[in-house]
MIGU-395582 format. One record per atom (N, C-alpha, C, O): residue number from 1; y negated, x negated, z. Coordinates in steps of 0.001 Angstrom, whole numbers. Layout:
N
SITE   n       v       u       w
SITE NUM       Y       X       Z
...
***
This chain:
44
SITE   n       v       u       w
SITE   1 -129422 -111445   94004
SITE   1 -128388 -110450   94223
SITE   1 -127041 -111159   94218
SITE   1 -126777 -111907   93277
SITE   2 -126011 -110939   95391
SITE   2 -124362 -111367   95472
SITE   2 -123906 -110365   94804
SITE   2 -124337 -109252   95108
SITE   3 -123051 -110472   93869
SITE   3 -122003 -109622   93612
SITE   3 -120658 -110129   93842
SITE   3 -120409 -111128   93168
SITE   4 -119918 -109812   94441
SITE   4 -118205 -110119   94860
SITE   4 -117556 -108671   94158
SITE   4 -118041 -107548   94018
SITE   5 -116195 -109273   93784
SITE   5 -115458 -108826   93058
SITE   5 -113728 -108737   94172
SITE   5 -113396 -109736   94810
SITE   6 -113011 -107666   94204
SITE   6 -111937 -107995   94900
SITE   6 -110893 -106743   94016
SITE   6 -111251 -105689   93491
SITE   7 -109446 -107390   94123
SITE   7 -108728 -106753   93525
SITE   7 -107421 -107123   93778
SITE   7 -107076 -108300   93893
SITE   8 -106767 -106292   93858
SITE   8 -105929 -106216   93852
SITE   8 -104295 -105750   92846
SITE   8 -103818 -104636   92628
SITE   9 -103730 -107348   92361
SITE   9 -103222 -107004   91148
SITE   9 -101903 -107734   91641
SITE   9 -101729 -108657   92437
SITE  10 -101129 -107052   90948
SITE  10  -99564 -107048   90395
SITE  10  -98946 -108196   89619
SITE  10  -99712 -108839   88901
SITE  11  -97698 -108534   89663
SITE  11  -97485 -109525   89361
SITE  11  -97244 -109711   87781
SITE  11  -97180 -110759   87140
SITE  12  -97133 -108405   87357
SITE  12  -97538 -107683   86082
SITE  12  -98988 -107091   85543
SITE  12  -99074 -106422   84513
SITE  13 -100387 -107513   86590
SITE  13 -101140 -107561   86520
SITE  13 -101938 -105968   86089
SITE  13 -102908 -105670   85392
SITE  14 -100952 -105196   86910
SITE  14 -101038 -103546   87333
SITE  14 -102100 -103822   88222
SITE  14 -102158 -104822   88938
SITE  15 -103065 -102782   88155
SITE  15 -103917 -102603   89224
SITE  15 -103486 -101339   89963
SITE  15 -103909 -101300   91118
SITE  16 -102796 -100366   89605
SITE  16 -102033  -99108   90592
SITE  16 -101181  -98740   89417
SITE  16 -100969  -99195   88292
SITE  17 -100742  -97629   90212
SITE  17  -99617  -96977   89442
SITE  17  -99524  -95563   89883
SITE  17  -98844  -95366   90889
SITE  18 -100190  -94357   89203
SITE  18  -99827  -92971   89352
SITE  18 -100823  -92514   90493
SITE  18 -100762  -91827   91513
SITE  19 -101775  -93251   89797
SITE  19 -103201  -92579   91031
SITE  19 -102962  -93615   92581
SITE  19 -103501  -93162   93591
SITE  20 -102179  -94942   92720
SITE  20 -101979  -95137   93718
SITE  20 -101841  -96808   93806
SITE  20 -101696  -97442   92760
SITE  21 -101893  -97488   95097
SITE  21 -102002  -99213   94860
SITE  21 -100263  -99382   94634
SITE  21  -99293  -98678   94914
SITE  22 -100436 -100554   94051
SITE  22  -99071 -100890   93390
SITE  22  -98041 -101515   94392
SITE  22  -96898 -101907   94155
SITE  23  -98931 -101505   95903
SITE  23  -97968 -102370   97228
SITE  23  -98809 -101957   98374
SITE  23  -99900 -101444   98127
SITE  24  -98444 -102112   99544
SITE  24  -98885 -102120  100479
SITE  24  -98888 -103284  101413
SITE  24  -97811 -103809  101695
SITE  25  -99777 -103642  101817
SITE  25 -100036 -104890  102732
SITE  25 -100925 -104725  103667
SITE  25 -102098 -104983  103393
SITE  26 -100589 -104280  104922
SITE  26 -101553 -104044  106177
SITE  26 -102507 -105120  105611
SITE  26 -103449 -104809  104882
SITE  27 -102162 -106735  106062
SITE  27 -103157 -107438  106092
SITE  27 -104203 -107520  105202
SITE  27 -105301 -107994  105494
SITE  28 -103875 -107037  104033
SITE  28 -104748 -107289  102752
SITE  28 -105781 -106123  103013
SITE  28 -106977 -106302  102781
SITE  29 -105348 -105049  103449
SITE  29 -106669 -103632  103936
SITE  29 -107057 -104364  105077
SITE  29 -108139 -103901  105439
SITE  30 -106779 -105086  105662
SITE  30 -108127 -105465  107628
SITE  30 -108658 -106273  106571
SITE  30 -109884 -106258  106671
SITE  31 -108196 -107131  105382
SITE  31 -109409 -108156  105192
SITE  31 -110207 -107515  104090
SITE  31 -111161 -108099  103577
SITE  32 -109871 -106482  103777
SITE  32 -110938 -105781  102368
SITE  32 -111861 -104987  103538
SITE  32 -112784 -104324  103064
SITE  33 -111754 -104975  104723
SITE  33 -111922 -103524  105527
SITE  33 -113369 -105027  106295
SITE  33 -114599 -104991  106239
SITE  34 -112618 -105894  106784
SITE  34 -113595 -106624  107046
SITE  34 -114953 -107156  106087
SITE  34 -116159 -107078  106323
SITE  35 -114391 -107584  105203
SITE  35 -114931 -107752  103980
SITE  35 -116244 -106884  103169
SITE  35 -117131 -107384  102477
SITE  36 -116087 -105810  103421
SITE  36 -116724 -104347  102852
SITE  36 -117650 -103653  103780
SITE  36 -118761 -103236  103454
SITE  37 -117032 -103542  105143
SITE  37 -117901 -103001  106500
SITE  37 -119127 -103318  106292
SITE  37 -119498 -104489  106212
SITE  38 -120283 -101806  106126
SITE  38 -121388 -102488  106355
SITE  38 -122207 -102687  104855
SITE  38 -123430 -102556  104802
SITE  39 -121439 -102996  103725
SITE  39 -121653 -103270  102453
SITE  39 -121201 -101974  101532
SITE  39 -120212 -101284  101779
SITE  40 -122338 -101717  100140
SITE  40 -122272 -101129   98832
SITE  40 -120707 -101211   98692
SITE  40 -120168 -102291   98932
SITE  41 -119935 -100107   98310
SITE  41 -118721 -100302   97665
SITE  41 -117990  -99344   96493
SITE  41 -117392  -98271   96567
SITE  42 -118257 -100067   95593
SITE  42 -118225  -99002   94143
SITE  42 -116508  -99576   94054
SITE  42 -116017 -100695   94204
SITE  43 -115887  -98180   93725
SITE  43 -114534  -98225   93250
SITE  43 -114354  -97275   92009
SITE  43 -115044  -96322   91646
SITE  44 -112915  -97973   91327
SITE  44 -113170  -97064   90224
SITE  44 -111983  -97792   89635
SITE  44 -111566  -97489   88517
***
C-alpha cells in the first residue's frame, strides 16, 4: 500500500483559517488536482 500525504501550510504553519485555505495559488490546485485524479482522497 502507497500512502502520500499533501498539505498545505502557512508560514505560521496554519493549515486554514475560518473553515477556509490560508492562500490561494492556482498552481498549487492543477498540481493537487493532477496529483489526486483518479485516486482515494480523504480530507479532513
Amino acid at each position: 500500500m502507497e500512502l502520500n500525504i499533501i498539505a498545505a501550510v502557512a508560514a505560521n504553519r496554519a493549515i486554514g483559517y475560518r473553515n477556509d485555505m490560508v492562500y490561494f495559488i492556482r498552481e498549487d490546485l492543477k498540481r493537487f488536482k493532477q496529483l489526486t485524479t483518479g485516486h482515494v482522497v480523504i480530507m479532513g
